[in-house]
N, C-alpha and C positions, 0 to 999 in steps of 0.2 A: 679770634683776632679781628681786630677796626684796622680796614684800613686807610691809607691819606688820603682819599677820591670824597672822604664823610666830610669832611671839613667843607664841602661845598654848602654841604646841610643841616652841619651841625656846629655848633658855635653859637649860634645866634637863631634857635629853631625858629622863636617868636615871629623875625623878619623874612623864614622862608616861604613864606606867602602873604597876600596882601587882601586881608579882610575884614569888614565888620563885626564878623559875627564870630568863629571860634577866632576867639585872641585871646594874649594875657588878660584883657581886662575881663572878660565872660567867663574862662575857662583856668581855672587855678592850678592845672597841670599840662597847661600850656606849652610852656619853657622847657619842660623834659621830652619833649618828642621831639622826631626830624622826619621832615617831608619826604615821601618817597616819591609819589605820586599825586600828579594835579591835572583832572582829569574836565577839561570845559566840555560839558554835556549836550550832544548836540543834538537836535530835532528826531534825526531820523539814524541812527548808528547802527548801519547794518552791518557790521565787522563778521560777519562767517563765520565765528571760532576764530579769528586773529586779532591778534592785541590791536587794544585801540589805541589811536593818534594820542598821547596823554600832552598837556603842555609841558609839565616837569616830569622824569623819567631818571629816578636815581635809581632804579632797579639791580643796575650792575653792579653795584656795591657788595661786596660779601659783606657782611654783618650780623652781626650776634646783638637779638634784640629778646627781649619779654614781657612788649605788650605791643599789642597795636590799637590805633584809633583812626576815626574816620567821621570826617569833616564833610556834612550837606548844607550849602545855605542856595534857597531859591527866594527869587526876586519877582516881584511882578511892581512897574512903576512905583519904584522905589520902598515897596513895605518887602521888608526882608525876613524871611521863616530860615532860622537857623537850627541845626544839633549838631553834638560831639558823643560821641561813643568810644568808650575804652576798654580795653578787655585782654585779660591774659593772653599772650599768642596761641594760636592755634592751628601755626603751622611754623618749619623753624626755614623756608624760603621766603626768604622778603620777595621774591617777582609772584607769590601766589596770595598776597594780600591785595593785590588789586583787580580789577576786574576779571571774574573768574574765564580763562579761556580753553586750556587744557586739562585743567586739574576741578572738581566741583566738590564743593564741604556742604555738609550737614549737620551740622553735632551740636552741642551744648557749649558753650561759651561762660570761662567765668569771673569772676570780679569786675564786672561791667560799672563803668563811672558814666554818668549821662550829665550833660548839660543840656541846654535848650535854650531858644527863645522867650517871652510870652506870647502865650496866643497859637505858642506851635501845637499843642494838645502834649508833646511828648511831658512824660511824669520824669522829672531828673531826682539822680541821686547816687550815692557811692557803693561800691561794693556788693552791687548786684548779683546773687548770685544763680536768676531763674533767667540769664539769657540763652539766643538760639543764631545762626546764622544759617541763611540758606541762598548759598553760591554753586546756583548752576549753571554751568558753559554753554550749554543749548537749549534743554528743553526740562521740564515739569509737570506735574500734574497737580489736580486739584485734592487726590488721595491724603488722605490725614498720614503723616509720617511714621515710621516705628519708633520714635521717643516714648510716645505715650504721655504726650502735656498738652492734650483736651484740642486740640485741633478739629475742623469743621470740612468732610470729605466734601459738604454741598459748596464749597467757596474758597477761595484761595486767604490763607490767613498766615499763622505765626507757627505751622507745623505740615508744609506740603513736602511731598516726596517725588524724586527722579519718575518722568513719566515720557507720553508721546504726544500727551493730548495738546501741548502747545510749544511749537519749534522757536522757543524764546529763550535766552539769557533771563538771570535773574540773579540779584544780590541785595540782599535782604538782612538785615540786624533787626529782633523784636528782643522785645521786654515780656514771655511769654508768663512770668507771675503777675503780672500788670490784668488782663495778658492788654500790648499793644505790638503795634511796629515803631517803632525807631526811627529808621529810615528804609529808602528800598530806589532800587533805579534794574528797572526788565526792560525786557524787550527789544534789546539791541542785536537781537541775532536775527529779529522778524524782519523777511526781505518781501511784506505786505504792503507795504507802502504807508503803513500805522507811523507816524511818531509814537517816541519810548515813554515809559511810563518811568516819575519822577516823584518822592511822596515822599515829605516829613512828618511822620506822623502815623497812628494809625488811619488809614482812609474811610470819611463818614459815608460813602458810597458804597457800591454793592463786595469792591473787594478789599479788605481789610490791607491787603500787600498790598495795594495800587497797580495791580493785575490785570491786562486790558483797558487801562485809563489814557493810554495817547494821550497823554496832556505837556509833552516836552515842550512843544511850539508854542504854549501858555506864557515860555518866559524867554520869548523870543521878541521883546518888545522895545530897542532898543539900547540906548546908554545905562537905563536904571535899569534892567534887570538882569538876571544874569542865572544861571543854573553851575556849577561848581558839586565836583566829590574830590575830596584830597583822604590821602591813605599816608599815615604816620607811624610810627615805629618808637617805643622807647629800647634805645639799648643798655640801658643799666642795667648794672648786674653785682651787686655784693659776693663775695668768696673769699674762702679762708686764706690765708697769704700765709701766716707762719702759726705754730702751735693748735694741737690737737683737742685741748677742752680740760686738759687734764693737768692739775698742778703739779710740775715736778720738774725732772732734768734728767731728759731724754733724746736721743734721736742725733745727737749731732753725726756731719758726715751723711746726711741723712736726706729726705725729703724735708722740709721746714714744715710744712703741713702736716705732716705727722709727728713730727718733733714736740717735746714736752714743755712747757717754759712757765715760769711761778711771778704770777702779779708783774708785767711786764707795765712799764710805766714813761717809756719813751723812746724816740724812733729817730734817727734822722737817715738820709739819704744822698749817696756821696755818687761825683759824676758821673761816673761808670751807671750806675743803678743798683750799686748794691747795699743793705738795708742794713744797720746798724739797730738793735735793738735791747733797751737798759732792763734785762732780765733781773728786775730787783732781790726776789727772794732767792736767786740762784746765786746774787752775788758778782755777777758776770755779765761782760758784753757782747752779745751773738749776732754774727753777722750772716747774712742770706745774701749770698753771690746770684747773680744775675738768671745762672740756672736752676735756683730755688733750693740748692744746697744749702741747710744751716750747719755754721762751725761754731767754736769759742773762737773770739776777738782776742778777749781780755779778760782775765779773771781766771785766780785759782777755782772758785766756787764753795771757800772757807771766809766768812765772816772776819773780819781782822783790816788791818793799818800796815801794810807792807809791800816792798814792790820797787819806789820810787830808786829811777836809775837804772832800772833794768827792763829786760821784754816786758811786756804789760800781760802776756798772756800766764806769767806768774808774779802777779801782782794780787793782791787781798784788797776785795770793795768791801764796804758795812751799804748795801743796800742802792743799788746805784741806783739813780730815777731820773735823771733828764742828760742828754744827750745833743751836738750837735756838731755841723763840721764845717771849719773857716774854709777857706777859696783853692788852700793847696792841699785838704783831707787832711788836718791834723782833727782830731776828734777829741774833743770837750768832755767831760762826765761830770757830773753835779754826784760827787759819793755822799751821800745825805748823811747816812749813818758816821764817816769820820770828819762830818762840817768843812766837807774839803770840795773845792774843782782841781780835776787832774786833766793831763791833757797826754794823747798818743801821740808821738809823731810819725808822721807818714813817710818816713823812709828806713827809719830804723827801728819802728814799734818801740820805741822807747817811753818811758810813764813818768812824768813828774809832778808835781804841784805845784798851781799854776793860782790857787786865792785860797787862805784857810791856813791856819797854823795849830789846828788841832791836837795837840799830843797824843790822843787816847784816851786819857785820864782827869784831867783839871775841865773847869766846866769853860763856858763862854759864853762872851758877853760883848756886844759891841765897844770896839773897844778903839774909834775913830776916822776917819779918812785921810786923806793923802800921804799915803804910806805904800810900802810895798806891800801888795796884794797878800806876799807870802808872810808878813808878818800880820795881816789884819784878823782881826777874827770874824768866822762863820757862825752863829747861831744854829740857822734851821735853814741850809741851804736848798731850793726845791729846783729849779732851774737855772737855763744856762742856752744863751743865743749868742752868734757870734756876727760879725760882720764879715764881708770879703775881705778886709785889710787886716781881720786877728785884734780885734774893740772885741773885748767880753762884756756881756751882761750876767750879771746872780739876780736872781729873785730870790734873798734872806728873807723868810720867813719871820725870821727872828720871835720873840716870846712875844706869846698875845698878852700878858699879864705884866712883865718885869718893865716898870718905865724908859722910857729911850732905848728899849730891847725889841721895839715892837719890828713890823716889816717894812722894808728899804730894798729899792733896785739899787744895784752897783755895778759902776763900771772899771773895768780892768783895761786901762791905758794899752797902748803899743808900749811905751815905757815899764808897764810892770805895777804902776803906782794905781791906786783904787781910790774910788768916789765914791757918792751917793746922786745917783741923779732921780730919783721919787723917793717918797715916802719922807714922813720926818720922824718914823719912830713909834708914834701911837698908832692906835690897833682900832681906827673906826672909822669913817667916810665922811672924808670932806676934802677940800682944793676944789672942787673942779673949777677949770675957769682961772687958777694961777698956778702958779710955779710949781713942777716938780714936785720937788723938795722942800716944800712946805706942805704936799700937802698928805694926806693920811691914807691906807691901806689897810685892807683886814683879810688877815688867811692868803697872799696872796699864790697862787703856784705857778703858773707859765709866764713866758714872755717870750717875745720875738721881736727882731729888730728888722726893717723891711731897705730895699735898695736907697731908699732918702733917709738911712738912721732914723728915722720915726719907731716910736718905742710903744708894741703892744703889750700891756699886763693882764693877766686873768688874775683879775680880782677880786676869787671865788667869794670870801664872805664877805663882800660887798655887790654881789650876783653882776659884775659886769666884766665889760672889755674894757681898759680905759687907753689912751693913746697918748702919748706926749712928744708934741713935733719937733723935731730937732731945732727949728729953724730959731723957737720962741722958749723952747721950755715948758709951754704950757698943755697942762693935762685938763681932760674930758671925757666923758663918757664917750666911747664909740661904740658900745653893741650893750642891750640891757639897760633895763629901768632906772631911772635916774634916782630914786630913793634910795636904793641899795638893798631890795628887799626880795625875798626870793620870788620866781613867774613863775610860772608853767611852762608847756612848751610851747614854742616858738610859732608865730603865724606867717607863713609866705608870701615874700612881697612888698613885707612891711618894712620901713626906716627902721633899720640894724639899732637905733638908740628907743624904737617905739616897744622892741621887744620884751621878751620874758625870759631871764635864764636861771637857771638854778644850780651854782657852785660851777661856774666854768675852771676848770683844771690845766687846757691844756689850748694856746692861739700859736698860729703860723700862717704863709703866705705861700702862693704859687706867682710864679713868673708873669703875671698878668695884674698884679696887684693884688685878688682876690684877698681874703681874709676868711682864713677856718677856725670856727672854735670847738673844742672839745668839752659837751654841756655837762657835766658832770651829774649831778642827780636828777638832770632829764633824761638822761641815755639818751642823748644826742648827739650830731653832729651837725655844723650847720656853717652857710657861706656868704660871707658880706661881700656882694661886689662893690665894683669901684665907683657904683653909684649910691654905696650903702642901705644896700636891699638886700634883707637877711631871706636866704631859704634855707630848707633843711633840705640836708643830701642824705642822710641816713638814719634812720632809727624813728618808731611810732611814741617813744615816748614812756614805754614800757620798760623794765628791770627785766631782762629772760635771754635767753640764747632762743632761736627756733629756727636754726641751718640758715646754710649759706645757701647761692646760687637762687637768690631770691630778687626781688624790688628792692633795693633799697630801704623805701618810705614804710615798707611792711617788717621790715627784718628786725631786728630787736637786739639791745645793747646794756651790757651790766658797767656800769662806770666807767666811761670812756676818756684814758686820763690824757692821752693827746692824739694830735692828727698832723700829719704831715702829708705834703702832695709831691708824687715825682714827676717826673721831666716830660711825663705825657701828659699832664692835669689829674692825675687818678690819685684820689688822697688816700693815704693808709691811716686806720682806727686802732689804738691804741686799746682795746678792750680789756679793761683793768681787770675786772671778777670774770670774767670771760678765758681769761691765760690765752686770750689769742691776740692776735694784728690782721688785721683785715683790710679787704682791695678794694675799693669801689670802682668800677669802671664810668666816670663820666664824661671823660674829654677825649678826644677822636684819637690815635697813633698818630705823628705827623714824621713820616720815615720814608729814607730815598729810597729810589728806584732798585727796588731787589728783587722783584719775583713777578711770576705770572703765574694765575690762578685759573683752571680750568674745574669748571660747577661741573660738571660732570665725563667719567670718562671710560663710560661702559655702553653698549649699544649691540643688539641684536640683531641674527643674520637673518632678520627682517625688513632689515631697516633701508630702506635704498637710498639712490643719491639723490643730494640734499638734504637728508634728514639731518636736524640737529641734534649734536651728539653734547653740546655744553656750551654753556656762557665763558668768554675770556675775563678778565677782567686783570688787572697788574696795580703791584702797590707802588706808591708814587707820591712823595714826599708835596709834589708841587700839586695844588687843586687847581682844575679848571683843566687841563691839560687833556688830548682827546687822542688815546694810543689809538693807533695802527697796527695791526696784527697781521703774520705773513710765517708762510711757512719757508726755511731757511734751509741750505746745506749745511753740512756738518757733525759731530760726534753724534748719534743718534738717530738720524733724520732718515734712515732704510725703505721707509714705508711712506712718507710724504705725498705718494703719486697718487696714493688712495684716500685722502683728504682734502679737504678747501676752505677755505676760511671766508664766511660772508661778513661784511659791517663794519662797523669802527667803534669804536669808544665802548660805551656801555651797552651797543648794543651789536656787538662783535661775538662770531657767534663758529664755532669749530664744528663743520658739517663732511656726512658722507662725498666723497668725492663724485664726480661724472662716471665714475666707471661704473658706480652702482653698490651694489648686495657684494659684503666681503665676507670672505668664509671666516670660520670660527678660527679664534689662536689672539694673539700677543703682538701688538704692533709700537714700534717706537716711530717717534714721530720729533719732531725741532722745532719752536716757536720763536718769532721774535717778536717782541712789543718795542714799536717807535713813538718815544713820546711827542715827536716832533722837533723839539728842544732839545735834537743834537744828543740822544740820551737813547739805547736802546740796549735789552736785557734779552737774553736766550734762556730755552728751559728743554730742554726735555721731557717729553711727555709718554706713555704708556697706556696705550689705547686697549681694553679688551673687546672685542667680538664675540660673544657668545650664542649658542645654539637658541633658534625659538624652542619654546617648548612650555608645556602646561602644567610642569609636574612643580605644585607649591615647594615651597620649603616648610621645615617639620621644626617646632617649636619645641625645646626640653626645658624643662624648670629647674632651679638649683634649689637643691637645701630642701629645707619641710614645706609640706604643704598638707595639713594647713600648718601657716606658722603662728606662734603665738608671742604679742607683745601687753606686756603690763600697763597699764592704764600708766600716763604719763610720762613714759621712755619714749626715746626718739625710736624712729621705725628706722631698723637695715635692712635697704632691700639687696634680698639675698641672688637678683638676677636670675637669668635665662640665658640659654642656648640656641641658637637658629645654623641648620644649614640647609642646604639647597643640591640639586642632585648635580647644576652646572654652577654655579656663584661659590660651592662649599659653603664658607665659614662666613655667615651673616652677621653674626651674633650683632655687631658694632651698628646695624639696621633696626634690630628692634624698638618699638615704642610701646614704652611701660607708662600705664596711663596710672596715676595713685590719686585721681581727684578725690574719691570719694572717700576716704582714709583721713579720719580724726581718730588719732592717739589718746586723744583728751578726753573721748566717748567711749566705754565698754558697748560692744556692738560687735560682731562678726560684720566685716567689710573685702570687697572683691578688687585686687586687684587685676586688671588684664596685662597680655603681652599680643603683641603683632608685630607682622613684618611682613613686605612684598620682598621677591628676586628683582633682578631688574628685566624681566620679561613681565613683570607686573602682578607677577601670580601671589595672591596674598593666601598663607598657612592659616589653616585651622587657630582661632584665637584659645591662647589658652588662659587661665584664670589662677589664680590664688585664693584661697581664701587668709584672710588675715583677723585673729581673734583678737581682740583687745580685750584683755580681762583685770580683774579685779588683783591687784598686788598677793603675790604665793606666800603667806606667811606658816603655811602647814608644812612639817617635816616629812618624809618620806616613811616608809614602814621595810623593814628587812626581817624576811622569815627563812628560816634557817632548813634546808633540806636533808632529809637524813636525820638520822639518830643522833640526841644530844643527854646525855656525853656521849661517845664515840670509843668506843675499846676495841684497841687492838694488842696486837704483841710484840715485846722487844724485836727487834731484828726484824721486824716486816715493816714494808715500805707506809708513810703514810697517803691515807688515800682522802684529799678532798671533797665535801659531800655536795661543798656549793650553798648560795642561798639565793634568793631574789629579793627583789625591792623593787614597790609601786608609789607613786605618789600623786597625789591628786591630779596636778596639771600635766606633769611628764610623762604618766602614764608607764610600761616597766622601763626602769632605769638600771637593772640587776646588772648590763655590762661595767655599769660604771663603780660596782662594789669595790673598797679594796678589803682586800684579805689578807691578814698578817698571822703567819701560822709559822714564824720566826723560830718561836719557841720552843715549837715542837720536836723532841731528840726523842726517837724511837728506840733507839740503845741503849735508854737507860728508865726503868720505870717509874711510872708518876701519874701525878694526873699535869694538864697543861692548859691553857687556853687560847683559844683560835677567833680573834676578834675578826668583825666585820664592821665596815662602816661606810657610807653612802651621801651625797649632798645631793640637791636638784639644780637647776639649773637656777632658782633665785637664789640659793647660798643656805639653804634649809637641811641642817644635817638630823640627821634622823640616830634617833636612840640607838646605840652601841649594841650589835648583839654578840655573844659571847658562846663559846662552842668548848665544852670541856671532853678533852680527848685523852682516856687513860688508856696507858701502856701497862700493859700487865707481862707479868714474868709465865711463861710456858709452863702447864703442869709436869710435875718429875715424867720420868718413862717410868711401867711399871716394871717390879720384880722379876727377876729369871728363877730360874731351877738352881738348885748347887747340885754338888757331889753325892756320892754313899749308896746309888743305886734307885735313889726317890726320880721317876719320872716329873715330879712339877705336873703345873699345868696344862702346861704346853705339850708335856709327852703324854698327857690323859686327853689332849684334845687331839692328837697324832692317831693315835687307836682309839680314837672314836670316830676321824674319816678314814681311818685304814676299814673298821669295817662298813660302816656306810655305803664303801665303794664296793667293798666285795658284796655285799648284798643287789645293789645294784647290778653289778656288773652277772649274778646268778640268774638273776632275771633274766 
């Protein structure tokens, strides 16, 4: 969750500090971060282990980020040494990305983006992947680290480790494939009397970190110079928003995210927040209510011309594709397949037809204007934008081939009656620069009308955005090469008319004027502000799906046929070959005063008073505004006596009370945050206490291990377990590290898991191994146990003999046989057969084996004795143990 306190620092990151050197103009990903921290570096900063004086201090902020960067420039009369450093996060507390004071990292860092000066020595470039960071709160040593990336134990360089031999801070970024440093600022915990050491760059002196250099007071010269470190955050985040990956028609009633949906091709977004979306090949339209539930809207989900006049949710679309909703939620549909706009109304879901006089049957052909909309005809209707007053616009397609059939935007009066306000019909590029309606279109599919009626078209086979102002009529290029010829993708920052697009499919508008277009065979999306400077907000440019809960800029998009932004700035991606809709998180939450957030609310009966138990922090529609925090009487507040509350604003801070050390158990507690402004919020809080103690918590693995994925399948990670002998059930603590994990590579790869209690005690790390191997196209083998054929006898029971099955990669899979011995009637004799058959887990079914089981009929009983005095057999074997026994028995 973002909450309203970003808006301080976000909106406009570029302006959240004022400098020459990382700016838009130097630094190309500039504009996507927000200032946390701006830290003016002073001579001699001997902070103790306590955060230092910063001048900007957005710490308090809760937010969800996935990269950070960090900003050095030093001055010496007026020649300025600047670097930027960017890098995956590497930790998920924005207050431990800046100067390290209670918490110290070591570890590998990746996708590092470096800018630089000239003249700094730093080597810039993107996508680093052999960086290192080393943020220690106190102290270091000169010892080469346990990474194992060639570090020098005689000197302090780009891989030292926690030591004693110098009671210094130290925060450190190297380029250790280079290998260089970065940047680096120590020495602020030395209470020597040294100035701190300050360094862009690797240092040509004796220590490569700038270790022992007291050189702060170097840029202590005045107006021109100046020493600066700022710490920045991007928080974007792409994630899946509706449908699973999988074409079909699934899930309703359901999570939307795991929901099924087929070629989904346009979205709109009605006041409330809930998300309309023109599920084309299902026929239907499905809505996602605000708690992420998808239903049907609209639509039997059978192909057909039926409906009009009654509920809409048994109405028949032929392929519905563009969607949108006037000012009081009536909702729009562009049904392609029957050349028709329908419209829902929003009080009695009712469906009618609203442009299009399609029968079913007869074909179409334009066939005039100023007419009722319901008697005009549709061609190749693609879209459909509406104004707040209920003005439709169509984007007819109409025939690229058949003369005066070509494409035309229309408008659909408040009267009912339809026009033409673009296009004259032919099917190739030219106007710009006069009227409308004179002038020509090719392929066109979107359009959007914005709060000045100004008219955007995506006027795919002409690769642009064009625009036609209400005021004049006249149309122009506004995003895309003015040729009409296909680009590439998109470069940042550049005039929206300088770019490159390729088949844009799908333009729309947020509250702020912005302009979004949906790039069609760039797998883009991208955003014209209102100064018309195009960036891209999503997608590298590539055809592919590769998971959500990524960057943006990295994540990858199959035919993105439109984008719509809701009421927080976050636009939704229409991802065409993808069967999803997708979130981008780029603009802050701006929401009133509801809640108050405590960072943490666990604390050991170690802990005495004044220990801080967690940051406050409260969501708050209004920015700038600096809460007050106070513990309050009331429903919950039992335990109040034993807590206190130090600070204000962001740095307001929920601490042990004066009494001291509280025994172990459960404590409720009462908050209130005063925004000043007459506005305060209560919360209830649930303090635990628990025992000191030493005893880790014990990490369990779920599923296989090792597990095995096929070269180019996405990896499911199958999770872990944690619990603790006082904390329990951790599980929701662990950090699963899957850096080293390429799908794409056949390799054995290790995944780890970790986790601390909150006594600090970190478990035994456990490991995964993860096999990526080569695609299973080998069937499995089933050998038969037991005797084949198998004879028994009428009337006895059959007895199973069993078989097993191995296969290459599965290794034995015999439980998963099935055995169909259906057949087998023991009552009556035969022979029979008893099939077996087995698949693996890639879908490899292995040769049928087959088990013949004959029943045989019981030989006769033999012969008795008759009549007449003839003893038989039996009476000659009778007197032959008769005397047997008397001979024995004379013995």
């Amino acid at each position: 969750m973002l909450f309203a306190l970003l808006v301080v620092f976000v909106g406009a990151p570029a302006q959240a500090f004022d400098t020459d050197g990382c700016s838009a103009a130097n630094v190309s990903e500039f504009g996507e971060y927000s200032l946390i921290y701006h830290l003016d570096i002073s001579d001699d900063d001997d902070t103790a282990g306590q955060k230092p004086a910063y001048t900007t201090d957005n710490s308090g902020i809760s937010v969800s980020f996935n990269r950070i960067a960090y900003c050095m420039e030093l001055e010496i009369n007026g020649v300025l040494e600047w670097t930027w450093v960017s890098m995956d996060a590497f930790t998920t507390n924005v207050r431990d990305t800046g100067v390290p004071v209670s918490v110290g990292f070591q570890q590998a860092v990746n996708n590092m983006n470096v800018f630089a000066s000239t003249g700094s020595g730093v080597t810039p470039g993107t996508d680093i992947a052999t960086g290192n960071i080393e943020f220690w709160n106190n102290n270091y040593s000169q010892a080469e680290g346990l990474g194992g990336i060639g570090g020098n134990s005689a000197t302090y360089d780009f891989d030292d480790t926690r030591g004693t031999s110098q009671a210094r801070g130290s925060m450190q970024v190297h380029n250790y494939g280079t290998p260089q440093t970065i940047l680096a600022y120590n020495g602020w915990d030395t209470s020597n009397g040294n100035p701190d050491d300050v360094g862009i760059g690797t240092n040509p002196g004796l220590n490569p970190d700038w270790t022992n250099e007291a050189n702060a007071n170097s840029y202590s010269c005045g107006p021109t110079c100046r020493k600066n470190l700022y710490v920045l955050v991007r928080k974007f985040d792409i994630y899946g928003f509706a449908g699973n990956g999988v074409s079909g028609f699934a899930g309703n009633d359901g999570p939307a995210i795991s929901a099924a949906i087929s070629n989904p091709r346009g979205a709109a977004i009605d006041a409330v927040g809930n998300v309309y979306i023109a599920d084309s090949s299902n026929n239907r339209i499905r809505r996602v209510a605000t708690n992420g539930t998808i239903t049907t809207f609209a639509g039997l989900g059978t192909a057909g011309l039926s409906g009009d006049g009654g509920d809409a949710t048994q109405a028949e679309f032929n392929e519905p594709v563009s969607i949108d909703l006037d000012a009081v939620g009536n909702l729009y549909i562009v049904d392609q397949g029957n050349k028709r706009v329908r419209r829902i109304d929003a009080i009695n879901n009712v469906i009618t037809t609203v442009a299009g006089n399609w029968d079913g049957v007869t074909g179409q052909n334009y066939n005039g204007d100023n007419q009722l909309a319901t008697e005009a005809s549709l061609k190749n209707p693609q879209s459909v934008s509406v104004t707040d007053a209920g003005v439709i616009y169509i984007v007819d397609q109409g025939s690229q081939t058949l003369a005066n059939n070509g494409p035309r935007v229309r408008m659909v009066d408040l009267a009912g009656m339809i026009s033409t306000v673009a296009g004259n019909g032919a099917s190739v590029n030219s106007g710009n620069g006069g009227l409308a309606i004179s002038a020509s279109l090719s392929g066109p599919f979107g359009v959007y009308v914005d709060s000045n009626d100004d008219l955007y078209i995506a006027d795919s086979g002409n690769h642009a955005i064009r625009r036609v102002l209400s005021s004049t009529g006249i149309i122009s290029i506004f995003a895309g090469n003015r040729d009409g010829t296909a680009g590439g993708v998109a470069t940042a920052g550049e005039l929206a008319t300088d770019t490159s697009l390729r088949s844009p499919r799908g333009v729309s508008g947020d509250a702020q004027g912005n302009i979004y277009i949906a790039d069609y065979n760039n797998d883009q999306a991208h955003k014209v502000d209102v100064d018309d400077r195009i960036i891209t907000v999503v997608g590298t440019g590539a055809r592919g799906f590769n998971g959500d809960g990524r960057d943006p800029l990295r994540a990858t998009l199959a035919g993105p046929h439109d984008v719509v932004v809701d009421a927080n700035g976050d636009p939704l991606i229409v991802d065409f070959l993808n069967d999803r809709v997708r979130r981008i998180g780029l603009a802050s939450i701006n929401r009133p005063v509801t809640d108050i957030f405590l960072s943490n609310n666990s604390i050991s009966t170690a802990d005495g008073a004044g220990t801080t138990i967690g940051m406050l922090t409260g969501e708050d529609a209004s920015p700038g505004n600096t809460h007050l925090y106070s513990l309050v009487p009331g429903v919950g507040d039992t335990d109040n006596a034993l807590f206190q509350i130090s600070g204000s604003g962001s740095n307001a801070e929920l601490q042990v009370g004066s009494g001291g050390v509280i025994v172990a158990g459960t404590y409720a507690i009462r908050i209130e945050s005063n925004d000043q402004q007459d506005s305060t919020f209560h919360q209830t809080f649930m303090i635990t206490v628990v025992s000191s103690n030493a005893v880790p918590p014990v990490i369990t693995l779920v599923g296989a291990n090792p597990q095995v994925v096929v070269v180019g399948d996405a990896y499911v990670e199958l999770g872990a377990t944690a619990s603790d002998d006082i904390d329990g059930d951790i599980t929701g603590s662990i950090v699963t590290d899957l850096s080293a994990l390429d799908t794409a590579v056949i390799a054995d790869y290790t995944v780890t898991y970790n986790v601390m209690d909150s006594a600090g005690n970190a478990a035994t790390e456990m490991t995964r191994t993860v096999s990526v191997v080569a695609l299973d196209t080998e069937a499995p083998v089933i050998t038969l146990s037991g005797a084949n054929p198998q004879v028994t006898t009428t009337g006895s029971f059959y007895t199973e003999l069993g078989a097993t099955a191995m296969d290459n990669f599965d290794g034995d899979i015999s439980g998963s046989i099935v055995i169909d011995s259906s057949g087998v009637n023991t009552a009556v004799a035969g022979s029979y057969s008893v099939t077996y058959n087995v698949m693996d887990a890639a879908g490899n079914a292995a040769v049928e084996a087959v088990r013949t089981v004959t029943i045989q009929n019981p030989p006769p009983p033999p012969a008795s004795s008759g009549g007449g005095g003839s003893f038989g057999i039996f009476g000659l074997l009778f007197l032959i143990g008769a005397v047997v026994r008397r001979r024995i028995f004379v013995r």
